[in-house]
C-alpha positions in Angstrom: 0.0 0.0 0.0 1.4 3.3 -1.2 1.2 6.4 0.6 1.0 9.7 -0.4 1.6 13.0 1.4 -1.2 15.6 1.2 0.9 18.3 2.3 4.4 18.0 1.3 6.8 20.5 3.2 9.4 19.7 0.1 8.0 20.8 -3.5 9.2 21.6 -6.4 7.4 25.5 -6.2 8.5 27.1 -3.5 5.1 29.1 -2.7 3.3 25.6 -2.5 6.0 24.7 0.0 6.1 27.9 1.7 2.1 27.5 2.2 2.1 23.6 3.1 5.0 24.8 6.1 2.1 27.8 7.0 -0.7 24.8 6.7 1.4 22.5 9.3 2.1 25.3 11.8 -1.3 26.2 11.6 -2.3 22.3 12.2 -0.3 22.8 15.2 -1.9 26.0 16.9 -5.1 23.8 16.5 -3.2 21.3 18.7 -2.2 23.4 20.9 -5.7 24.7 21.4 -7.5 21.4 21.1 -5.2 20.5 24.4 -6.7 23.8 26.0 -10.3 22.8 24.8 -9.8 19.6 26.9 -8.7 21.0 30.0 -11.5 23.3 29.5 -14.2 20.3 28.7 -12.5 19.0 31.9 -13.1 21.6 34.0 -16.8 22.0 33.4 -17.3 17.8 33.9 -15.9 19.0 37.5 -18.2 21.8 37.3 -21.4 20.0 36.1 -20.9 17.7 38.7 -20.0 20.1 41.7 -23.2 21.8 40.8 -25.5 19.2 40.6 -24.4 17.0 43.5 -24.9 20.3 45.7 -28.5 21.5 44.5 -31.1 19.8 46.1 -31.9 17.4 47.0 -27.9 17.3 48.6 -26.0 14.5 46.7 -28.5 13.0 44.3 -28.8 12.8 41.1 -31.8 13.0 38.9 -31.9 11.2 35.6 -31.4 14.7 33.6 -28.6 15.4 35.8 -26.9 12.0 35.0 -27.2 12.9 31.2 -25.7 16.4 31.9 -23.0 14.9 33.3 -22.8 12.2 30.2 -23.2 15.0 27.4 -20.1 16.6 29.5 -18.5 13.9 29.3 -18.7 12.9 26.0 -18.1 16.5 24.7 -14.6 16.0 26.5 -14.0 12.5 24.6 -14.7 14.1 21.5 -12.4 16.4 21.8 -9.5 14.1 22.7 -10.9 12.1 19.2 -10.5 15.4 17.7 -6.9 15.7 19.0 -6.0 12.2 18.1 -6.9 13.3 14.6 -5.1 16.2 14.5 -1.8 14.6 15.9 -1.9 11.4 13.6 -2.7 13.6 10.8 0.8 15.8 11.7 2.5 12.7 12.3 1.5 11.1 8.6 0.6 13.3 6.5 -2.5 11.3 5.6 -5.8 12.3 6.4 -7.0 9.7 9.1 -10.8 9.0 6.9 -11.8 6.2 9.8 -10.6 7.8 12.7 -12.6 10.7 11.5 -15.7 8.5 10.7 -15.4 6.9 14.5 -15.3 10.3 16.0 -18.3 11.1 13.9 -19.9 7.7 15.6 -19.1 9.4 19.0 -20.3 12.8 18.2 -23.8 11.1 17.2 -23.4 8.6 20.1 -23.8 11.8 22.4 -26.3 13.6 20.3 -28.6 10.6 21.3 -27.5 10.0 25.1 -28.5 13.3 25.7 -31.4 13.8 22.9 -35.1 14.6 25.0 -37.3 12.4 23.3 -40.3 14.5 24.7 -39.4 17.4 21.9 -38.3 15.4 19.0 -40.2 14.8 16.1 -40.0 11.1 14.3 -38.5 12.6 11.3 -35.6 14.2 13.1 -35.1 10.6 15.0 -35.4 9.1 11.3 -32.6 11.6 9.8 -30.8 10.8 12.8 -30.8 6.7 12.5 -30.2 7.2 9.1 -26.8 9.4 9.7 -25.7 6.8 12.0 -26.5 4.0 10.0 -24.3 5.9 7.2 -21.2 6.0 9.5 -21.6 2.6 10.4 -21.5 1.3 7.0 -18.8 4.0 5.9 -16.5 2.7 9.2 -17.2 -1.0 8.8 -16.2 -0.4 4.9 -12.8 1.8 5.3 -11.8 -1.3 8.2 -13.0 -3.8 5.5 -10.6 -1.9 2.9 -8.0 -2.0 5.5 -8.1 -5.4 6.3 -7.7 -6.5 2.6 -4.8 -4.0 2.2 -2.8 -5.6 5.3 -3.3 -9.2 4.0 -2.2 -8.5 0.3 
């Protein structure tokens, strides 16, 4: 299996360089701020929790606390998928497609966890089945492609 770079620091124009060097620093301020998302997502799981383990009734949760506390806690993971993505992508040069698709997976994971089922309309649950179902055909078919690469 061949790999190709999709930004190339070495090129044989030296503005297409000069701009694929800008590209990767800019890559890594998105790091760099990724890593201050997380502490921030962090921060607000503490917070979510202080909050509703002190409101009354004193140290009990109800069942929309519990998915406040998921849908922080989710939003956090995310992130870290997003960071994964942005370091393997640095690290490669190769646009990680399935990692990508997987954090998609989570992202929608979350988006039902915390969805109120009260407010939703059946098409919005039908558009949202059908995006997952998407993903889950897109993820198991990049791992499929993957597999057959590795044993040829």
């Amino acid at each position: 299996m061949s790999q190709h770079d999709e930004l190339p620091t070495e090129h044989h124009d030296p503005l297409i360089s000069i701009l694929h060097k800008a590209i990767k620093v800019a890559i890594k301020i998105l790091a760099v701020l990724m890593v201050l998302v997380i502490f921030w997502g962090v921060a607000d799981v503490f917070y979510v929790m202080y909050k509703q383990l002190l409101a009354p009734p004193f140290l009990l949760l109800s069942l929309s606390d519990i998915f406040k506390t998921f849908a922080a806690f989710l939003a956090v993971l995310i992130a870290i998928e997003i960071f994964q993505n942005i370091v393997l992508y640095l690290r490669t040069d190769v646009f990680p497609l399935r990692l990508v698709v997987a954090t998609a997976m989570m992202a929608m994971a979350r988006k039902v966890i915390i969805i109120d089922f009260k407010f939703v309309d059946p098409m919005h649950m039908f558009a949202l089945a059908s995006i997952i179902l998407a993903l889950g055909i897109t993820y198991y078919l990049l791992g499929k492609n993957h597999d057959e690469t590795v044993t040829s």
